[in-house]
N, CA, C and O of each residue as an XYZ file, in Angstrom:
576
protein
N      10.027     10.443     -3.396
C       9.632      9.616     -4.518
C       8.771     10.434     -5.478
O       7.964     11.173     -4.913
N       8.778     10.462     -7.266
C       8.115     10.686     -7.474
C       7.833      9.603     -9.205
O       8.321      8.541     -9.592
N       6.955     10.444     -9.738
C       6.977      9.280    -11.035
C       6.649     10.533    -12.336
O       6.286     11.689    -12.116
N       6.804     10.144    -13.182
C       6.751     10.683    -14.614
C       5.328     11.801    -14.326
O       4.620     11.490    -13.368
N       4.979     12.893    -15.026
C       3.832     13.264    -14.883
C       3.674     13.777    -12.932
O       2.929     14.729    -12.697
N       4.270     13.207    -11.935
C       3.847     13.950    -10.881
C       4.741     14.456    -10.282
O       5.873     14.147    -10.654
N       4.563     15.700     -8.802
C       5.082     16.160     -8.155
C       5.320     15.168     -7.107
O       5.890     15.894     -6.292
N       5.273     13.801     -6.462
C       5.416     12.790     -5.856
C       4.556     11.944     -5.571
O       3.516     12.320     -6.113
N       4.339     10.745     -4.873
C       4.254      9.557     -5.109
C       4.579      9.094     -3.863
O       5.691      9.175     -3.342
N       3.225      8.427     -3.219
C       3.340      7.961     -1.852
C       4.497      6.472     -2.050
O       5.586      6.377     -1.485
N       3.845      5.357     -3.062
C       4.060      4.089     -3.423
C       4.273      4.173     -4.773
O       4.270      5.188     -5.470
N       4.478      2.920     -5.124
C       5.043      2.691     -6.685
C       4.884      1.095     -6.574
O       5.071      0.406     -5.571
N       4.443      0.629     -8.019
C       4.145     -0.627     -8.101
C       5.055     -1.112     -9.201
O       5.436     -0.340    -10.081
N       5.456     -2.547     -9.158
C       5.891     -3.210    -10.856
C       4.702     -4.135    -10.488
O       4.837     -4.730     -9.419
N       3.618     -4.349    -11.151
C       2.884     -5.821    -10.807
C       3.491     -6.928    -10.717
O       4.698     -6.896    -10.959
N       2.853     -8.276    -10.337
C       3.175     -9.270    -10.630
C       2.220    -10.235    -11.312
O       2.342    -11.412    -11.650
N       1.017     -9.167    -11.424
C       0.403    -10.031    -11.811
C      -0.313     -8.771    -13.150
O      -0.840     -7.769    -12.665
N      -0.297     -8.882    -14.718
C      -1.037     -7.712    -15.537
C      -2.040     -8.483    -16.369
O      -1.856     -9.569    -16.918
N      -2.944     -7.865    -16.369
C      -4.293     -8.159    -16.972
C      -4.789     -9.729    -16.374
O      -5.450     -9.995    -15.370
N      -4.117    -10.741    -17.538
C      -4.847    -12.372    -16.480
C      -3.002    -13.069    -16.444
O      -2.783    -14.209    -16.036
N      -1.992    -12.237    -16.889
C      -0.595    -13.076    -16.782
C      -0.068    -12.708    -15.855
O      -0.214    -11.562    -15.432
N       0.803    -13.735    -15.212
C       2.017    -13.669    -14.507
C       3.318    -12.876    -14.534
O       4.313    -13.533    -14.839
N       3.493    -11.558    -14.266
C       4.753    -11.252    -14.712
C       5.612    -11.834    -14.302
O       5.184    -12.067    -13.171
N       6.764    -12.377    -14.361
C       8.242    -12.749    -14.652
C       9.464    -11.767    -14.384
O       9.905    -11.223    -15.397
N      10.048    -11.473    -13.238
C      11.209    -11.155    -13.250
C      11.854    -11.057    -14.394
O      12.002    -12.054    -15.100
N      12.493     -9.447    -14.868
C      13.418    -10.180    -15.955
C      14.751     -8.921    -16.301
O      14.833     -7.881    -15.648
N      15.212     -9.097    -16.849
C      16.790     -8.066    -16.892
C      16.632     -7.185    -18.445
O      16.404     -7.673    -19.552
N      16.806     -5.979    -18.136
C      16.587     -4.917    -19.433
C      18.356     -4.564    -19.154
O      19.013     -4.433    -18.121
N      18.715     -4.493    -20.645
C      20.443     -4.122    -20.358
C      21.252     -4.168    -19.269
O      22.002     -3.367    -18.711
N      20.795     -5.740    -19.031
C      21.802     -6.133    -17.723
C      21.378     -5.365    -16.666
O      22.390     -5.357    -15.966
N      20.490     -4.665    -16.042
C      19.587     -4.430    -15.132
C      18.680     -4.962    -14.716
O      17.785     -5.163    -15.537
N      18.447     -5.452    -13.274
C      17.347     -6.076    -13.085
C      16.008     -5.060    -12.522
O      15.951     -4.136    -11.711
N      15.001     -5.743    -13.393
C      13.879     -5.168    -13.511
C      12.404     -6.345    -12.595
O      11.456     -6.942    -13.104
N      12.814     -6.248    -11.272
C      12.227     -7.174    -10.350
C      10.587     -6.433    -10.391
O      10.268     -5.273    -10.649
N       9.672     -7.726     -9.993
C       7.942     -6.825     -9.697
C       8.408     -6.616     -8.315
O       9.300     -7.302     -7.817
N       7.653     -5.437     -7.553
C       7.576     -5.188     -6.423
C       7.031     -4.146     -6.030
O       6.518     -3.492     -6.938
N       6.926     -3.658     -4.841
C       6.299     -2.552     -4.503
C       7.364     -1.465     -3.363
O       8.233     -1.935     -2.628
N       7.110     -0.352     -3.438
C       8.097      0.311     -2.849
C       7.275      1.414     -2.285
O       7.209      2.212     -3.219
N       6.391      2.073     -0.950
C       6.363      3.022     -0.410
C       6.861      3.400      0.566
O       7.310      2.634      1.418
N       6.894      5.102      0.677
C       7.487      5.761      1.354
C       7.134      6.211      2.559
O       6.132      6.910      2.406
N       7.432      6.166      3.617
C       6.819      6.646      4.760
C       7.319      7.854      5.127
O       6.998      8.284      6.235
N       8.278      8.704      4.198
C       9.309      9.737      4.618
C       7.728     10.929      4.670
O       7.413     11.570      5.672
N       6.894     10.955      3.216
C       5.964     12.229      3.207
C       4.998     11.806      4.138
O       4.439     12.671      4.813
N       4.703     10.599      4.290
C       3.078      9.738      4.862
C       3.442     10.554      6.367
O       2.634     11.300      6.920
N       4.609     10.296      6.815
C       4.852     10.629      8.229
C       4.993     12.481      8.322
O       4.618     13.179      9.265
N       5.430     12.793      7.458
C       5.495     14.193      7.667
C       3.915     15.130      7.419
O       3.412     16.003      8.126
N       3.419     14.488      6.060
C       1.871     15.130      6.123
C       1.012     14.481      7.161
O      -0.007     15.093      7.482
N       1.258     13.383      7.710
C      -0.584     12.765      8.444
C       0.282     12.758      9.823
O      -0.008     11.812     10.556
N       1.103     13.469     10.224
C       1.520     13.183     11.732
C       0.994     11.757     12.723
O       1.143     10.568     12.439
N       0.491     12.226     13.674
C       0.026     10.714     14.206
C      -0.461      9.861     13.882
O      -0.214      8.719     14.269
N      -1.565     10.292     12.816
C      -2.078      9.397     11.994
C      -1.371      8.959     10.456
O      -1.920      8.740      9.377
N       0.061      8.933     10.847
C       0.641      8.330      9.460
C       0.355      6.737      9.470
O       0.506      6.038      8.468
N      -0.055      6.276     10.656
C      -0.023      3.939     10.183
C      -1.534      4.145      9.591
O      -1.645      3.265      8.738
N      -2.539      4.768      9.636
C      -3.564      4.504      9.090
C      -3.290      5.449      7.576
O      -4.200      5.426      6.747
N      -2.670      5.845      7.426
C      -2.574      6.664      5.990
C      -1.699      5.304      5.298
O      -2.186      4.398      4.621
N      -0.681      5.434      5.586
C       0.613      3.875      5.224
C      -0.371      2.468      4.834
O       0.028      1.721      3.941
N      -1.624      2.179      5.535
C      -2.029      0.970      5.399
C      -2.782      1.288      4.215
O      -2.476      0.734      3.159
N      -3.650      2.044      4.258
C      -4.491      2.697      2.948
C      -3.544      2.438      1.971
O      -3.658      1.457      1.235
N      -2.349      3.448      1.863
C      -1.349      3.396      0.559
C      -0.720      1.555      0.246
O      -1.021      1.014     -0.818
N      -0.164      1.061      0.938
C       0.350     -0.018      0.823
C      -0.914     -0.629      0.371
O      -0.972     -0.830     -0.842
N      -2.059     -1.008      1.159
C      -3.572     -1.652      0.608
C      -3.529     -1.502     -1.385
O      -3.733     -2.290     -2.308
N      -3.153     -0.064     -1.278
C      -3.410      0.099     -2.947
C      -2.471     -0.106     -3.675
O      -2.558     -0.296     -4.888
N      -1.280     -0.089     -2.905
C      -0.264     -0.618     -4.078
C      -0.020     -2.036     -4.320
O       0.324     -2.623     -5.346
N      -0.386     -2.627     -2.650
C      -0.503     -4.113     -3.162
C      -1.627     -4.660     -3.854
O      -1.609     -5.786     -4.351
N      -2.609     -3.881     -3.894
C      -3.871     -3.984     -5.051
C      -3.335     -3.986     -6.821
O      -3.751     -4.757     -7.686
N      -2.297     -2.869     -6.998
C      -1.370     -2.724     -7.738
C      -0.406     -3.862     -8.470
O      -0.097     -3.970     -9.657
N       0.028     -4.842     -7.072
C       0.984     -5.665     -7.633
C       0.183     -6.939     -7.893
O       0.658     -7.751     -8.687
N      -1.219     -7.241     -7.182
C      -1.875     -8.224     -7.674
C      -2.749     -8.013     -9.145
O      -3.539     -8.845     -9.592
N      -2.521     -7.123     -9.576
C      -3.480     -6.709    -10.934
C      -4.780     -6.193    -10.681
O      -5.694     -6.493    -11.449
N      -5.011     -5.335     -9.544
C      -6.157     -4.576     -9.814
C      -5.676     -2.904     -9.951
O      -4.599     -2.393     -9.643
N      -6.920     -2.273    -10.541
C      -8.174     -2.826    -10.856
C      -8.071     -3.619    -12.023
O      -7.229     -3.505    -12.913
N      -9.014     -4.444    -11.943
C      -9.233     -5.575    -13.065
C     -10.044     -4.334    -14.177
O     -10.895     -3.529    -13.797
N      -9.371     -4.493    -15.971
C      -9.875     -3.748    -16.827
C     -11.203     -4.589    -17.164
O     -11.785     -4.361    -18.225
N     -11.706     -5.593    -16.240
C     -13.314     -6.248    -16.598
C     -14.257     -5.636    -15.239
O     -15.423     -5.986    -15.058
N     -13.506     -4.646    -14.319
C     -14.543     -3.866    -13.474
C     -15.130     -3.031    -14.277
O     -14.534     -2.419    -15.164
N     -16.324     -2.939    -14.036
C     -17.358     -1.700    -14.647
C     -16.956     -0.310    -14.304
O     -17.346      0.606    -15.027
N     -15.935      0.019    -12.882
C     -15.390      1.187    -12.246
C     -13.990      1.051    -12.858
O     -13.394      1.992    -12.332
N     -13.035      0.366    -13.741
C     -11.800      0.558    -14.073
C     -11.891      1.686    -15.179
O     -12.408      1.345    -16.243
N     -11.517      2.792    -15.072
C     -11.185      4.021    -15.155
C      -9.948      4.064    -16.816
O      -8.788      4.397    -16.576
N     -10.181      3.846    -17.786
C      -9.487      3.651    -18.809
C      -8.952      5.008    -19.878
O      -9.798      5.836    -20.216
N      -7.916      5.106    -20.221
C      -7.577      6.131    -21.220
C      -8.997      6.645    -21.781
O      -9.984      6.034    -22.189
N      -8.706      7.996    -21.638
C      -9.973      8.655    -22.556
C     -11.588      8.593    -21.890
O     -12.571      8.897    -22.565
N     -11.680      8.082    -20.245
C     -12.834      7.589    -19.727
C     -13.553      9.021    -18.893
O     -12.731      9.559    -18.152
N     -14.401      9.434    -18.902
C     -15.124     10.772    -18.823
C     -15.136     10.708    -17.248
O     -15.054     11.728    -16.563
N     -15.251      9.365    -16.689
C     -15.244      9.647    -15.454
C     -13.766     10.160    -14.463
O     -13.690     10.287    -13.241
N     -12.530     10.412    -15.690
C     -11.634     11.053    -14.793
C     -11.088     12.284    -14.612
O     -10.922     12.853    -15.691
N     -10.727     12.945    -13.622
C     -10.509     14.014    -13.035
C      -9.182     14.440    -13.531
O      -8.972     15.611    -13.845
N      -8.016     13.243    -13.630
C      -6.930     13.190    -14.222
C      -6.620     12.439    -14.980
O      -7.221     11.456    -15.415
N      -5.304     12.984    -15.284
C      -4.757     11.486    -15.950
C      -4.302     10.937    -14.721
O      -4.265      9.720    -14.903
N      -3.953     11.191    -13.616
C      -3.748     10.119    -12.892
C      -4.691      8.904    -12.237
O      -4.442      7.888    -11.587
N      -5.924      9.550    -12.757
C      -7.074      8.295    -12.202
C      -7.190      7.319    -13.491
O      -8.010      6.445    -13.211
N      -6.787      7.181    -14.515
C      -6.404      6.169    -15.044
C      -6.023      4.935    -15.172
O      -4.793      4.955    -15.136
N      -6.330      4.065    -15.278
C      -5.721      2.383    -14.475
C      -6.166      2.737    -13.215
O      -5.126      2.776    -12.558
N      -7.258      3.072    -12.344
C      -7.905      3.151    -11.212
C      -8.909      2.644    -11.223
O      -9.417      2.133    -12.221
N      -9.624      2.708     -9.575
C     -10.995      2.030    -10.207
C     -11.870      3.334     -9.659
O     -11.459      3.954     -8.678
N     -13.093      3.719    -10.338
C     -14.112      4.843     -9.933
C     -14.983      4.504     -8.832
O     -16.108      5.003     -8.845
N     -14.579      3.562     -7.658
C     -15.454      3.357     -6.828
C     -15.084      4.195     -6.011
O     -13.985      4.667     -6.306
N     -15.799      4.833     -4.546
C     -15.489      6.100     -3.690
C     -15.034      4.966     -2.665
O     -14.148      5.291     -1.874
N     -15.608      3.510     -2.583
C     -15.444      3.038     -1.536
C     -14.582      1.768     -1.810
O     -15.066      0.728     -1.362
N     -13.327      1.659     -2.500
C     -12.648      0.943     -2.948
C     -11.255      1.588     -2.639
O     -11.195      2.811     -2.762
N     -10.045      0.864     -2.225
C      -8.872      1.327     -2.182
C      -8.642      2.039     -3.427
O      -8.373      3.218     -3.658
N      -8.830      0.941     -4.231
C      -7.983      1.544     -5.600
C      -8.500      2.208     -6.205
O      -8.441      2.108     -7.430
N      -9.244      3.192     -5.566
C      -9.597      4.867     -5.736
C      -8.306      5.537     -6.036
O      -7.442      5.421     -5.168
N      -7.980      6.292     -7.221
C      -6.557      7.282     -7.028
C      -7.022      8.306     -5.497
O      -8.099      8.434     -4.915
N      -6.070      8.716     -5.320
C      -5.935      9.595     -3.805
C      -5.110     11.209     -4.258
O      -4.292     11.504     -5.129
N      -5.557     11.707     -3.571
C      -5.081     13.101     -3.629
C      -4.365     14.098     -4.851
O      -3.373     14.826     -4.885
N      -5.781     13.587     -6.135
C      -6.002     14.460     -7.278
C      -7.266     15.126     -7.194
O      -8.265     14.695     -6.618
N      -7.156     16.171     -7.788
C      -8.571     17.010     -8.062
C      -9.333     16.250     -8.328
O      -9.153     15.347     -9.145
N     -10.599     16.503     -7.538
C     -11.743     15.645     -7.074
C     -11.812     14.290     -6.919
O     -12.642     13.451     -7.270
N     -10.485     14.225     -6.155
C     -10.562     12.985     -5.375
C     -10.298     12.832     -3.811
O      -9.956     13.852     -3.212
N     -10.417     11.752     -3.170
C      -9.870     11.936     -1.809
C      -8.470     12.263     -1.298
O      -7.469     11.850     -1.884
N      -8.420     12.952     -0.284
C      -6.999     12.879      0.120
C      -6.758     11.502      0.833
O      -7.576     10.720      1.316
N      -5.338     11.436      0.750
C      -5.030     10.059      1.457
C      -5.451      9.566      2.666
O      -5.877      8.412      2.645
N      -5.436     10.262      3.919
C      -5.933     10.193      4.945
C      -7.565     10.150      5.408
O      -8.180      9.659      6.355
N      -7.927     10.957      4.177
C      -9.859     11.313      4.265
C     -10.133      9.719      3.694
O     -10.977      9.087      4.329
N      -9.640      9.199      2.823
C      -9.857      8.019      2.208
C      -9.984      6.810      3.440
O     -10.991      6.265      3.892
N      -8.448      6.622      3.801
C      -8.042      5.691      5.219
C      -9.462      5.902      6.099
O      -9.998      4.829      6.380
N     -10.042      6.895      6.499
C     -11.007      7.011      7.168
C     -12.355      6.392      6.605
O     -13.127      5.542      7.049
N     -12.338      6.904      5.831
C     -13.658      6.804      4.929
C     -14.031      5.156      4.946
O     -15.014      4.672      5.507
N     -12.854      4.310      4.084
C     -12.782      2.869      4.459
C     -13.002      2.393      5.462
O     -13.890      1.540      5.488
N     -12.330      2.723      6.640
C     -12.660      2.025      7.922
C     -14.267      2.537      8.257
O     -14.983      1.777      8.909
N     -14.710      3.630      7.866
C     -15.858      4.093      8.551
C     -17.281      2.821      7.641
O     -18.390      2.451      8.027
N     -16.717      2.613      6.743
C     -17.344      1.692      5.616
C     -16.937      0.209      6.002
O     -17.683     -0.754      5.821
N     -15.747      0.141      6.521
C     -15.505     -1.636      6.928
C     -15.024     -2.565      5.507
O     -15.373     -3.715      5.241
N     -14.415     -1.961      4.973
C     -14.331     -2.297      3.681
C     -12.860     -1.713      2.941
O     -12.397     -0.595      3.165
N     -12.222     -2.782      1.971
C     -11.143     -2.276      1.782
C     -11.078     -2.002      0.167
O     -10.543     -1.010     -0.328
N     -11.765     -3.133     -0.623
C     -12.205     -3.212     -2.076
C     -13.409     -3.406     -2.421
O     -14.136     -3.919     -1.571
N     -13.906     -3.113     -3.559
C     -15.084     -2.990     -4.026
C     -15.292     -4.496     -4.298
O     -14.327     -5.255     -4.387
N     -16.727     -4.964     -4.445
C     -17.030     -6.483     -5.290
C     -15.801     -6.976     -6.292
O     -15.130     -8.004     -6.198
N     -15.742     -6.197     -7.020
C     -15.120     -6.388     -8.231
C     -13.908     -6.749     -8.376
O     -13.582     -7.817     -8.895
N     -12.859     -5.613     -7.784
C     -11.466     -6.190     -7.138
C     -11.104     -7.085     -6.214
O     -10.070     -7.746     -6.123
N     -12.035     -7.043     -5.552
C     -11.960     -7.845     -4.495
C     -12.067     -9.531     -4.840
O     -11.265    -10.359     -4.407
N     -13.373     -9.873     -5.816
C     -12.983    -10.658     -6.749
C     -12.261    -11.383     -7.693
O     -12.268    -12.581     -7.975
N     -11.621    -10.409     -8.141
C     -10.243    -10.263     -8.791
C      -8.807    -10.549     -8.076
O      -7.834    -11.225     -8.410
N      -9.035     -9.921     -7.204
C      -7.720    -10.421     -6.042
C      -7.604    -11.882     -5.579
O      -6.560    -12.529     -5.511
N      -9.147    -12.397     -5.195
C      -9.215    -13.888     -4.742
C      -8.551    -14.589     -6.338
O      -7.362    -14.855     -6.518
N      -9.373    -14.730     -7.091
C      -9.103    -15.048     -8.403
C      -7.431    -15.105     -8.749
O      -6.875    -16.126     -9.153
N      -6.698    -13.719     -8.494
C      -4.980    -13.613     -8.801
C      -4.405    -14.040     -7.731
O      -3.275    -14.494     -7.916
N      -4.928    -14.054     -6.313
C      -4.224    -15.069     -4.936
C      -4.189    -16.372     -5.553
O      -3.166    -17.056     -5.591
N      -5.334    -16.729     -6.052
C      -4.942    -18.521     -6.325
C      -4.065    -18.621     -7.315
O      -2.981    -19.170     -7.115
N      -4.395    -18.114     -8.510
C      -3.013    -18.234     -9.476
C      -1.663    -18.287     -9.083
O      -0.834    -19.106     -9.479
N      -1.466    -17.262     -8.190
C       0.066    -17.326     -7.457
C       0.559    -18.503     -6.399
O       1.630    -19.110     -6.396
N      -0.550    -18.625     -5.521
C      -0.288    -19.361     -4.248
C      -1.214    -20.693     -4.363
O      -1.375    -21.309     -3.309
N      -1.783    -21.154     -5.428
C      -2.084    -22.271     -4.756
C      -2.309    -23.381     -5.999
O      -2.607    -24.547     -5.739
């Protein structure tokens, strides 16, 4: 897997949920263009050997962070075009917390995927206040 701009790509997101709307299923030239999420376990398993289910949960954690609309662009850590606190352009639409999933993973001066997975569990924690907020907030919109 990879995406525009990188050499690969654990996961990949379409949201379902962007900024405070609902995305909608919908068809671009008779193609369907479904929200969803898609990672790979082909690299997860080949770089983190035994420890590929704790690398996989980390990644999936963030992409389904991804399809619910975080990071929320009203976190104080959402990481925006042109924002000094990033390392890349891939920390962009991220959030700048160290102890938040939706940390980008394995760009210059950031965590690797697996150091991350650890790091979280060693913290007990999967999202920051903020997303985490945000997630309750986009769960009810969808489900209830």
């Amino acid at each position: 897997m990879y995406s525009y701009g990188t050499n690969f790509v654990f996961g990949e997101t379409r949201p379902k949920i962007s900024g405070k709307k609902i995305v909608v299923d919908e068809y671009i030239d008779g193609r369907p263009r479904p929200t969803g999420v898609v990672v790979s376990t082909n690299r997860i398993k080949k770089w983190y050997g035994k420890n590929w289910g704790l690398a996989f949960y980390c990644i999936l954690s963030h992409e389904l962070g991804h399809f619910y609309g975080l990071p929320s662009s009203e976190n104080p850590n959402f990481i925006k075009y042109g924002d000094s606190r990033a390392f890349s352009e891939l920390d962009y639409f991220h959030c700048n917390d160290r102890n938040c999933v939706m940390e980008q993973v394995n760009v210059p001066g950031r965590m690797d995927l697996l150091e991350k997975a650890l790091h979280l569990r060693k913290h007990r924690r999967l999202f920051c206040e903020y997303d985490l907020k945000t997630l309750r907030e986009n769960l009810r919109k969808l489900y209830i």
